[in-house]
C-alpha positions in Angstrom: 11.9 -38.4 -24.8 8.9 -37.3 -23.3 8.8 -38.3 -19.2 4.8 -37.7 -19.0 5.0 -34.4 -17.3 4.9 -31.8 -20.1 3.0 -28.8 -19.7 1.8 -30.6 -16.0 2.1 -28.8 -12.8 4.4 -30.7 -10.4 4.7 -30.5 -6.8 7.5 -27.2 -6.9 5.3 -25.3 -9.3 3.3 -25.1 -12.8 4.5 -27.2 -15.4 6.4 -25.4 -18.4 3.2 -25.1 -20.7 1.2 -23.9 -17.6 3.9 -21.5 -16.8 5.0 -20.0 -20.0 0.9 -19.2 -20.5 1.0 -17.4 -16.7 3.6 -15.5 -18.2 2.6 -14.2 -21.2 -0.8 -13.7 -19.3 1.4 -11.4 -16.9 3.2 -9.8 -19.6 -0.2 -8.6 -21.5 -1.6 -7.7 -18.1 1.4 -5.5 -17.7 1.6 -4.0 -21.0 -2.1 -3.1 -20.9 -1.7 -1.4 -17.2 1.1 0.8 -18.8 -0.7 1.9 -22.0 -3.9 2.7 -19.3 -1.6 4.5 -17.0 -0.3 6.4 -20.0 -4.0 7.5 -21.1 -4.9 8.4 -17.2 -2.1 10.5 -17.4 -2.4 11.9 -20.8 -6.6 12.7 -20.3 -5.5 13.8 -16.5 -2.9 16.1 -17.5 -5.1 18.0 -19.7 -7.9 18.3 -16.8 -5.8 19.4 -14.3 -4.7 23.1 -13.8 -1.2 23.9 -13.0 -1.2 25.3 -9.3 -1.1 29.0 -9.1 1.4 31.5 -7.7 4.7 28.6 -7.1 7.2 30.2 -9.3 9.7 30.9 -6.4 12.1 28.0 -5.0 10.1 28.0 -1.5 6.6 28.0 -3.1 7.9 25.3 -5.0 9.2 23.0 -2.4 5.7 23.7 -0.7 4.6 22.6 -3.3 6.4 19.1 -3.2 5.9 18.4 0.3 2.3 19.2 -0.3 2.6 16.2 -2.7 5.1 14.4 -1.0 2.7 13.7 2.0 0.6 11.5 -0.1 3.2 9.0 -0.3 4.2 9.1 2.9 0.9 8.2 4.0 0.5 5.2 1.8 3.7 4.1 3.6 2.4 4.7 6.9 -1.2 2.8 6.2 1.6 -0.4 5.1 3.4 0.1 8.2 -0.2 -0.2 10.2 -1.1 -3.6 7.9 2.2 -4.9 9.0 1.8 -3.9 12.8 -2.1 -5.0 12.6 -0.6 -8.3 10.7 1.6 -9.1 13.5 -0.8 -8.5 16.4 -3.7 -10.4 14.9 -1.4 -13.5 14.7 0.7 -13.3 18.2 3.9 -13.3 15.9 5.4 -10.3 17.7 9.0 -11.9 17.0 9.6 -11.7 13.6 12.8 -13.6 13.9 11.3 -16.9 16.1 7.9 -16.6 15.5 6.3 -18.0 11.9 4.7 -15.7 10.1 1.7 -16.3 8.4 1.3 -15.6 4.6 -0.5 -12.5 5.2 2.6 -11.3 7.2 4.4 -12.2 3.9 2.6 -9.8 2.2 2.0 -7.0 4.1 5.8 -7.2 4.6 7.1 -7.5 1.1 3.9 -4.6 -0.3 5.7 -2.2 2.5 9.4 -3.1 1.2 8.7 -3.1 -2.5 6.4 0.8 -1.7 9.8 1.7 0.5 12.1 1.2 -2.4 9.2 2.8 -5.0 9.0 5.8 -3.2 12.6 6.6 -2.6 12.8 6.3 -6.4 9.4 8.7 -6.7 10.0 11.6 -3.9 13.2 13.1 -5.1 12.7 12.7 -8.6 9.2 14.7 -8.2 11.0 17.0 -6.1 13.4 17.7 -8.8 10.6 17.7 -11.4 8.7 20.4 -9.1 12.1 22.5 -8.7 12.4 22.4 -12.4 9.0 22.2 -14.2 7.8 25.2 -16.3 5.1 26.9 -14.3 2.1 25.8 -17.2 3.2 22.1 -16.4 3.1 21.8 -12.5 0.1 20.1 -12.9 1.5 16.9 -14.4 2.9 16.8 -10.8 -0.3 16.8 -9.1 -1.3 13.9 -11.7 2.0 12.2 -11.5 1.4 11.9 -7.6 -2.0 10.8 -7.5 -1.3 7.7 -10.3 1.6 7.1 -7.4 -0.3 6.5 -4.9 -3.3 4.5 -6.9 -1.1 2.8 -8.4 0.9 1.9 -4.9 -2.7 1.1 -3.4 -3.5 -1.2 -6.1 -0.4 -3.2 -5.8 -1.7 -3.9 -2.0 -4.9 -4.7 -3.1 -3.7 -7.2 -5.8 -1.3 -8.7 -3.7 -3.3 -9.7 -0.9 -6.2 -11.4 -3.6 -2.9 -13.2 -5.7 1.0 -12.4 -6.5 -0.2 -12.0 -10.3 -2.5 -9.2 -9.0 -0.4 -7.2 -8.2 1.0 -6.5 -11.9 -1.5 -3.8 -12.3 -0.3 -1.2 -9.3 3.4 -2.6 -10.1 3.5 -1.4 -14.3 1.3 1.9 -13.1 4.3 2.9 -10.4 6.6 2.2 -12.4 5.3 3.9 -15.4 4.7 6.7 -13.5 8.4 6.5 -11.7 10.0 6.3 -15.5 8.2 9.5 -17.1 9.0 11.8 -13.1 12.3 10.6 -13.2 12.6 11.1 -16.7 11.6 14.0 -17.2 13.2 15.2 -14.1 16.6 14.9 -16.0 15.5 15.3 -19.5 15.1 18.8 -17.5 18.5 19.0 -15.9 20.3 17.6 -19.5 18.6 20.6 -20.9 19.3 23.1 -18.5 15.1 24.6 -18.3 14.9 27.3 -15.7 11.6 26.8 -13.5 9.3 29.9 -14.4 
């Protein structure tokens, strides 16, 4: 028994034809932005020189927070949308005043970069502290695919929720191979040098 409304949208949403096409559309968008982020890192990796003289622990945690600061000021640029958000709109209450849906956005792109990065800082730091001296550079790549990918998530989001699959598959493509790494090094015991 068919009620009329197959494959229509209805007032909560997309119908289920509409909607199982806008997810296999968001599916091949995402596997595409993972094989790209694989060949930026690949072709970057290979054009990139590993930095020179950080063999000792301290010139290697220089090294890191060198990096590190990247992230951090992707973070603070969200925490500026957010404050800019608020003050263009009067909504200086977030808990009695509505927010409008950039508000929304600029909110949830500075939560869902918080938990990203907290994932991405100490596992770099641990690939950095760890990393054979030749391969430091897939650091330096590693970081700035972050951080693109982190500023393409913002960029998406504010145009449409769905355009924000890009930045999301490129961190987290770049999250799984630093943090896996990171303890494929510490499983096999690899002395920085």
């Amino acid at each position: 028994m068919s009620d009329g409304t197959l494959g229509q949208d209805t007032p909560h949403g997309p119908g289920p034809r509409r909607r199982k096409s806008l997810v296999l559309r968001a599916l091949m968008l995402n596997g595409a932005s993972v094989v790209v982020t694989l060949l930026l890192f690949a072709l970057l990796l290979s054009l990139v020189a590993p930095p020179m003289g950080v063999n000792a622990p301290g010139a290697r945690m220089a090294l890191w927070a060198r990096l590190a600061v990247w992230p951090a000021l992707v973070l603070f640029g969200m925490v500026v949308g957010v404050m800019a958000m608020r003050g263009r709109t009067q909504a200086f209450n977030p808990i009695e005043d509505p927010e409008s849906r950039g508000q929304r956005v600029a909110q949830r792109v500075l939560a869902n970069s918080v938990e990203q990065s907290a994932i991405f800082v100490p596992a770099l730091a641990a690939l950095v502290a760890t990393l054979p001296q030749p391969s430091l550079g897939a650091a330096v790549v590693a970081t700035g695919l972050f951080v693109l990918g982190r500023l393409l998530f913002w960029a998406g989001y504010l145009v449409h929720p769905f355009a924000r699959a890009p930045g999301m598959a490129m961190t987290l493509t770049v999250n799984l191979i630093v943090l896996g790494w990171a303890v494929l090094l510490q499983l096999g015991g690899v002395q920085p040098g």
